[in-house]
N, C-alpha and C positions, 0 to 999 in steps of 0.2 A: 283679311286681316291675319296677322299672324299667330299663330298659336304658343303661347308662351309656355313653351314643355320643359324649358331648361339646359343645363351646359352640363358638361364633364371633363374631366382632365383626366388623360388617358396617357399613361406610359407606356414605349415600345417596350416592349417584352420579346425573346427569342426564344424557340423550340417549336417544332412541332407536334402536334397533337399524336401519341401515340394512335395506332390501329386498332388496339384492344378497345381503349376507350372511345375513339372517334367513331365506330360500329356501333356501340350503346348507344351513344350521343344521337344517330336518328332512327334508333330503333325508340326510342323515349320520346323525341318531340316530335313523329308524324301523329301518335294518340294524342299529344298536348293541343296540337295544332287542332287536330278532328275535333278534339272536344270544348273547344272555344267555338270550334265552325257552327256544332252540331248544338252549343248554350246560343249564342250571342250572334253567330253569322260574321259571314264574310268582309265584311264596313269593318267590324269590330277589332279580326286580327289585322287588318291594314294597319286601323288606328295606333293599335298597339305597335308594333313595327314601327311607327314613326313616334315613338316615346320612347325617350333614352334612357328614362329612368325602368320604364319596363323589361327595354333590349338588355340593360346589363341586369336586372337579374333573372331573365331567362336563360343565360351566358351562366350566372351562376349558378343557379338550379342545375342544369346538365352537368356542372363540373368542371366549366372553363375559368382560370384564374379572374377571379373578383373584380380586381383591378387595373388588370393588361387590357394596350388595347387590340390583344390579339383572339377579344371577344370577337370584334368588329368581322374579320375575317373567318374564326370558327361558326358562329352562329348562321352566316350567309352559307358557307360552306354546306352546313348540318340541315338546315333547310332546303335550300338547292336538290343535295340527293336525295333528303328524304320525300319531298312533295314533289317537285314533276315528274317524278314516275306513276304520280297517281290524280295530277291534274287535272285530267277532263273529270273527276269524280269530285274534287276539292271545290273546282272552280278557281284556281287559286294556281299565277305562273312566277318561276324567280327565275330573272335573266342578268346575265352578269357577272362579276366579279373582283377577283384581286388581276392585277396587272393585265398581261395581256387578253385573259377571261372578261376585262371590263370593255374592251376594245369590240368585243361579238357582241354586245347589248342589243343595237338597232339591228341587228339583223336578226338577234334569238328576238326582239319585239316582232318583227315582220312577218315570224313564221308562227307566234302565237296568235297575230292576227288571221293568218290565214286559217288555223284553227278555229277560231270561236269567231270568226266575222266581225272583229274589232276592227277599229282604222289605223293598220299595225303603221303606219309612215306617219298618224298624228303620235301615235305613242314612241316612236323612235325621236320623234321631234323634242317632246318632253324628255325623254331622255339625255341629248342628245346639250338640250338649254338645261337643264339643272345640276350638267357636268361643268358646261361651261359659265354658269352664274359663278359656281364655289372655286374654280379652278381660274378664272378669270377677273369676273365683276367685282370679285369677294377676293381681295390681294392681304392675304394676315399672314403670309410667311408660310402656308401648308401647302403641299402640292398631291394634289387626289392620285393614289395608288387604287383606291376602291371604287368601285362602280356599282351597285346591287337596283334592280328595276324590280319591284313585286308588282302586279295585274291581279285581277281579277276578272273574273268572266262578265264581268257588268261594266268594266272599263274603269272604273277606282283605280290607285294605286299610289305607290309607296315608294321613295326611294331611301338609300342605307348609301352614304359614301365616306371616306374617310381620307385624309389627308397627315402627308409625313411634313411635319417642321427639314426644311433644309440644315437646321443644326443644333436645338436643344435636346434631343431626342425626343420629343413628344407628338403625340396623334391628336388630332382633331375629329368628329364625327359628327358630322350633316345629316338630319332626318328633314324629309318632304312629306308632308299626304295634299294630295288631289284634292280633298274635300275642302280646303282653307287657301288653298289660293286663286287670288283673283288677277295675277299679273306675274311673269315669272320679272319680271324688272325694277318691280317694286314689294319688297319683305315677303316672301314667298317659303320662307321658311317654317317648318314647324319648332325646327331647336336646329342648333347651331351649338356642338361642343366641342369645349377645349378650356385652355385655362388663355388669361387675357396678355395678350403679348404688346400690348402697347399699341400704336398708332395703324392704322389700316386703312383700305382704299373698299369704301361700299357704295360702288353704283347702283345697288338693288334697295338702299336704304331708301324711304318716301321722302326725304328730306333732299334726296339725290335728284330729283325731278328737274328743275333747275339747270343742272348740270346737263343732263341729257338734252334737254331743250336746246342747253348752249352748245352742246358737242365737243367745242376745245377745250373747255372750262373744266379745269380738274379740282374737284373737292376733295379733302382727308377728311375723315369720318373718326374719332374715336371708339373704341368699341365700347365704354361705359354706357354710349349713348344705345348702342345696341344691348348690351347684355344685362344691364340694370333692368331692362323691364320682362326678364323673365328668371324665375327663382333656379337657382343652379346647384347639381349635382358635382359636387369637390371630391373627384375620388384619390385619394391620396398617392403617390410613390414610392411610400412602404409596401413592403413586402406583405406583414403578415397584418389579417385582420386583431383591431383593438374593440375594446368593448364600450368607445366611442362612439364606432363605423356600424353598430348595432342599435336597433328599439329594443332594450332587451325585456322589456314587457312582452310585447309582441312575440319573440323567442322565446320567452319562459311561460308563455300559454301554449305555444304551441308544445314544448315538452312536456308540461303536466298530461294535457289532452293525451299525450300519445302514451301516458301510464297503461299498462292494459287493465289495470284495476277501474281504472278512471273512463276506458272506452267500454266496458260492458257493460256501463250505466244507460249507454244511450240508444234505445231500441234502434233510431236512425241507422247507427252504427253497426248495427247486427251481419250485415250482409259484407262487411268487412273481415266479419269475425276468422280468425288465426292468423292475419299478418301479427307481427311482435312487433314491440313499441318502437324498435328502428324506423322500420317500415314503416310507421304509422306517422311518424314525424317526416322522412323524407315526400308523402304522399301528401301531407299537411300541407307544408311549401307548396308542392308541386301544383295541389289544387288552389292554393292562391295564384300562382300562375295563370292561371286559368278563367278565376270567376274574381282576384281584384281589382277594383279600381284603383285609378291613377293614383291618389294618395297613399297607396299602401305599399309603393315599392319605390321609398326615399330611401330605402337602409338598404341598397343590394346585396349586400357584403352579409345581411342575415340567410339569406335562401344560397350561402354557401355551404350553412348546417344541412343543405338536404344532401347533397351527396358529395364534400370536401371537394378538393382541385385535384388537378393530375399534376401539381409539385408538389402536393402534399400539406396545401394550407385550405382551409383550417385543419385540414387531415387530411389520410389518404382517401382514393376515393373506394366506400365499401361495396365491393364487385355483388355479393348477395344479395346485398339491399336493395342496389340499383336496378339487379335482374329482378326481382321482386316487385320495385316500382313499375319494370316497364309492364310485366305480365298484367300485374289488375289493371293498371290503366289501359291499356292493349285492350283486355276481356271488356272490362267495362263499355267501351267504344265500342266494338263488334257489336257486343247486345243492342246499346243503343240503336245500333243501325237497322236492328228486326224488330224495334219496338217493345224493349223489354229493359228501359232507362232507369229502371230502380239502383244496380250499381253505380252507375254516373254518378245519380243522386246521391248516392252517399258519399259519392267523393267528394262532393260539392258541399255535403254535409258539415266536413272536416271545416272544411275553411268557416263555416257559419258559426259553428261549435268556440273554435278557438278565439273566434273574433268578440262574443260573448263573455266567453270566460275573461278579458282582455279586460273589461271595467270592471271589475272588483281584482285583480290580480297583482298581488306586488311580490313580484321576483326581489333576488338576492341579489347581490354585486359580486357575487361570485364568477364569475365571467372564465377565469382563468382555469378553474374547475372545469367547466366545460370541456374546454377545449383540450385538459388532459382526458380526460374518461373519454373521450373519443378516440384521442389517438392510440389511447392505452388497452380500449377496446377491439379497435380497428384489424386486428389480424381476425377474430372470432366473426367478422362482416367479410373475408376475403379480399380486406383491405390491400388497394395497389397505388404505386405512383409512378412519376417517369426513376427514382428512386429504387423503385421493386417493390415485392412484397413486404407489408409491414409482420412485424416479429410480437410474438409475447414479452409483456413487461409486468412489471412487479406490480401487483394489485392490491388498489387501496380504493376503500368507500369513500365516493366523495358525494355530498349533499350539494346539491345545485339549485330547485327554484322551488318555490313555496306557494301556494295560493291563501 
């Protein structure tokens, strides 16, 4: 049966990822990664990978525009280098890619098969049918530039692919898991996103059975019929985030939390003690990343307060902070690995703390506030964008959330 994870509407977006930032980018999500492997295991970050509501805001957390879908492509990207170099230790392979990188899949499957003694020619197979379900079966006007296969050393796995509109400018993006299908010919999807373009040809639909039986017998499928039964993520084609695109409960616990008046309270907290309240919010996110569940990453566009975009929305991205993020989460991880999980735990603490504070919490509608004291901050964090370094600005107090 299918798993009803949801849709997205994704804008092409142009630029690439600078250098400066695309370095950070997997020096930060190989610890994110470890420490989902090292909480919840291996099933778990598959899972997560084929959630689209997850994948964009992991996309946002590292820094990549909120609502481009030139997540699609950074995230595979930032993953790729950062895990199979460390593979056979993860258990954990990403084969694949943008364009002609997607075209090497079945054979990067066949040599991770020969690796870990998987049946890399069933798994190139799989690959091979869930390019050709979305790019074929699945006729909505997108045609697949992306290809992403993630494995596992247990033989799970995930696929990530995305498709360009031949002329609205818009992306689409395909999630698979292993775990939920029973047919690649019939609903085999975990989420299917994009925004709805009217009439389409789906031979993988159950309703499509029929047809295949008759062979010449062509059915048109609406896509209400498909996308009505799973709740969708509407990312917008604005540019900048609004304080719609936010839970801003949810964000305004995680700010109080990150008061340092407010973290000395909490013994849990101690083995945190001297990051500053930036840090302390960006790591807040980060460990939501990490230890939430599915319900808690409807609003992606908030886990861009953990370390802004490289154009500079919500802000720049703050170069101090984020080296600060990667470090404890880095250290924390290593310890965990000799059996000495107490800092993990506390990161994981963060996310437990703010989610509490969260029922009795009513922020302001100050929203706008925010996002200046950010960016009016942002040079004092080594604030950078594709843009450049951000500059000092006139400084004024501003009051933002309340408990």
């Amino acid at each position: 049966m299918m798993k009803r994870s949801g849709t997205a509407d994704l804008l092409l977006h142009g630029g690439a990822v600078p250098s400066w930032l695309f370095n950070r980018m997997k020096r930060l999500a190989l610890p994110i990664v470890e420490a989902i492997i090292e909480h919840r295991g291996k099933d778990d970050f598959l899972s997560r990978m084929s959630d689209p509501f997850w994948f964009q805001s992991f996309g946002s957390v590292i820094g990549m525009d909120w609502n481009s879908s030139g997540i699609t492509t950074t995230v595979m990207n930032v993953l790729k280098q950062s895990i199979n170099p460390v593979s056979r230790q993860l258990g954990i392979y990403i084969c694949g890619g943008k364009g002609k990188k997607s075209l090497r899949t079945p054979d990067e499957l066949l040599e991770v098969g020969n690796r870990t003694g998987l049946d890399g020619h069933h798994l190139s197979r799989c690959s091979r049918l869930s390019a050709k379900v979305d790019n074929t079966a699945l006729q909505d006007g997108f045609n697949l530039y992306i290809h992403c296969f993630i494995v596992s050393d247990t033989g799970e796995w995930s696929v990530v692919q995305q498709g360009m509109h031949h002329s609205n400018g818009m992306a689409r993006r395909y999630h698979w898991h292993s775990q939920n299908i029973k047919s690649f010919v019939e609903e085999p999807h975990t989420a299917v996103c994009g925004k709805n373009q009217g009439s389409i040809l789906n031979l993988v639909h159950k309703k499509a059975s029929p047809t295949k039986r008759g062979i010449l017998k062509v059915v048109q499928e609406h896509p209400d019929k498909i996308l009505k039964e799973m709740p969708r993520l509407l990312v917008p084609v604005y540019h900048h985030i609004k304080p719609k695109d936010v839970d801003m409960k949810r964000l305004g616990s995680i700010l109080w939390l990150a008061q340092e008046n407010e973290t000395q309270k909490f013994e849990d907290l101690l083995l945190l003690k001297g990051l500053g309240p930036r840090t302390l919010q960006s790591l807040t996110l980060v460990s939501e990343i990490i230890h939430g569940t599915p319900s808690r990453f409807k609003d992606p566009a908030r886990f861009a307060f953990a370390h802004g975009g490289k154009d500079a929305t919500p802000f720049p991205i703050p170069i101090k902070v984020y080296e600060e993020t990667i470090g404890t989460l880095k250290s924390a991880v290593e310890q965990a690995k000799i059996g000495r999980g107490d800092r993990l735990k506390a990161v994981k603490k963060l996310t437990d703390l703010a989610q509490q504070a969260e029922k009795g919490f009513v922020p302001n509608t100050n929203f706008e506030a925010l996002v200046k004291k950010e960016n009016r901050d942002s040079h004092i964090y080594g604030g950078r964008s594709i843009y450049g370094f951000a500059k000092p600005q006139n400084n004024v107090q501003l009051s933002l959330f309340e408990s």
